[in-house]
N, C-alpha and C positions, 0 to 999 in steps of 0.2 A: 461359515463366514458370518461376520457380522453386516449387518445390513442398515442403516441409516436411512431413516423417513425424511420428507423431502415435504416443501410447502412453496408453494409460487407467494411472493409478499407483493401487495399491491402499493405504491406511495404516489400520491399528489403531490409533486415538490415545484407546484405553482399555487392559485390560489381556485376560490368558487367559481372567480369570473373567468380565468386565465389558466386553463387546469395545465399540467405537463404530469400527465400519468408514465410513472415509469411499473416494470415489471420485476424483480428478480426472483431467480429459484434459489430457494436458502436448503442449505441440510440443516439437521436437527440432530447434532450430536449431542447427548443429553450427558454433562461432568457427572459419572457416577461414584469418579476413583479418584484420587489425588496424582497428577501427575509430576512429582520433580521436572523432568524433561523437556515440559513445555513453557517456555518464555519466548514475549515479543515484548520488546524495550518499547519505552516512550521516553522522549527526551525530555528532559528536566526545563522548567520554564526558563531559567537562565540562559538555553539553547539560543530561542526566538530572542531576549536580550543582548545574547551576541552576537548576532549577523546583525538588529541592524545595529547596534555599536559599530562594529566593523565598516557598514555601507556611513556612518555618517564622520566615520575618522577620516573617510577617503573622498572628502569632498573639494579638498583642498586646491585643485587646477584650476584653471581657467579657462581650460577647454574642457567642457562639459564631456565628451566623450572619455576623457582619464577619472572621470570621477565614476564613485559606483552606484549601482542601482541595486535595490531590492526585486525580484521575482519570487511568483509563487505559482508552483503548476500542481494542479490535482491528476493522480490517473485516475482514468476510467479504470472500472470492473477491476480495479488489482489485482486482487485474488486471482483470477482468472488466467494472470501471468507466471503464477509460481506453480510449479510441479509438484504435483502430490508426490510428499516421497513415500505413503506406507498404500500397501492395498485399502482402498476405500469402496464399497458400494454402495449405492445409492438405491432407493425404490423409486419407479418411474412415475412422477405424478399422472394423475389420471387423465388429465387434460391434454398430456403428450403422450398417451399409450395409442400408437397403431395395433392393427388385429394382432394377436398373438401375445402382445406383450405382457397381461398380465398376470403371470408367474417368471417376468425376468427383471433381472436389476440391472442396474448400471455400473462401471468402474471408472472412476474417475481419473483419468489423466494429469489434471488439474487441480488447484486448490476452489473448493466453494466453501463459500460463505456462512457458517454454523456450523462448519467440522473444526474442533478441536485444535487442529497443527496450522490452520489457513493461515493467523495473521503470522506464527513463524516461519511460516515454508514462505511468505511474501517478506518477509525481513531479512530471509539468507537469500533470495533473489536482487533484492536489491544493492547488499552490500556486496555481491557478485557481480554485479554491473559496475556499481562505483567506484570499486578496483581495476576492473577490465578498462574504465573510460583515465585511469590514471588520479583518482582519487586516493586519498590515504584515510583510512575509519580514525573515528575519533579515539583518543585512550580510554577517554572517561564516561564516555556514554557511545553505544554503536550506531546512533541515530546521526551523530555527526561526523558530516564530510569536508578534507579539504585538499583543493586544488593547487600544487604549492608552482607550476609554471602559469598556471595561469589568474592564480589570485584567486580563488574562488573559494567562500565559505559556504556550507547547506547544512542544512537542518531537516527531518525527515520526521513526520508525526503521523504513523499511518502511512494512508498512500497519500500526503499531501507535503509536496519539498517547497522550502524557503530559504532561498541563495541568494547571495549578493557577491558582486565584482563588476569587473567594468561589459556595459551592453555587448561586446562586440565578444567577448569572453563567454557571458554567461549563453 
């Protein structure tokens, strides 16, 4: 089997004075091959142009609750929501090896972060849901979603969505 090295990433995503140390554990799948098979879309700038076009065509009432708003939600740990679909192992960083462990590897359930299929196995997840919640995929690009009872446009860049329609909708 093939085995994929593993490395904990440390980041600061505060500042000197203000720290917010976060942790993650990355794989280290190293592209040694050309893969056809692997794509994950990124929506075209025009995406973000359209929603909010869309949130400012609809401003038109007078009761503020009939007009639309723009939203943006980030998921945490994404990856960590899409299913590895191919056998993957992992080597156990050192820092989480209990007695015994080192001569065994991991299998991942899950997608992480530096294997090769993550950010696609986290884009057929999503458009999996989008559909399940009554979404229709875009034609033109699979990053875009729209909600046709309830008005809803989204746009999807990674794991960070940007929707507009009216509050009570979105």
């Amino acid at each position: 089997m093939k085995v994929i090295s593993t490395k904990w990433l440390d980041v600061n995503k505060g500042d000197a004075v203000n720290k917010n140390c976060r942790a993650r554990l990355m794989g280290r799948e190293i592209k040694r091959d050309k893969r056809e098979d692997l794509f994950a879309a990124t929506p075209p700038l025009e995406s973000l142009r359209m929603i909010v076009s869309i949130c400012a065509n609809n401003q038109r009432s007078r009761h503020p609750a009939d007009n639309n708003i723009m939203m943006t939600n980030d998921v945490k740990r994404a990856y960590f929501h899409a299913a590895a679909t191919r056998p993957i192992f992992v080597k156990i960083p050192k820092e989480d090896w209990e007695d015994g462990d080192e001569d065994k590897v991991g299998q991942l359930n899950l997608s992480l972060y530096g294997t090769r299929d993550a950010a696609q196995n986290w884009g057929k997840t999503v458009t999996t849901m989008m559909v399940n919640l009554g979404f229709k995929e875009g034609e033109h690009s699979p990053c875009n979603f729209w909600h046709q009872n309830r008005n809803i446009a989204l746009t999807v860049h990674g794991d960070d969505f940007t929707s507009t329609g009216r509050e009570a909708d979105l």
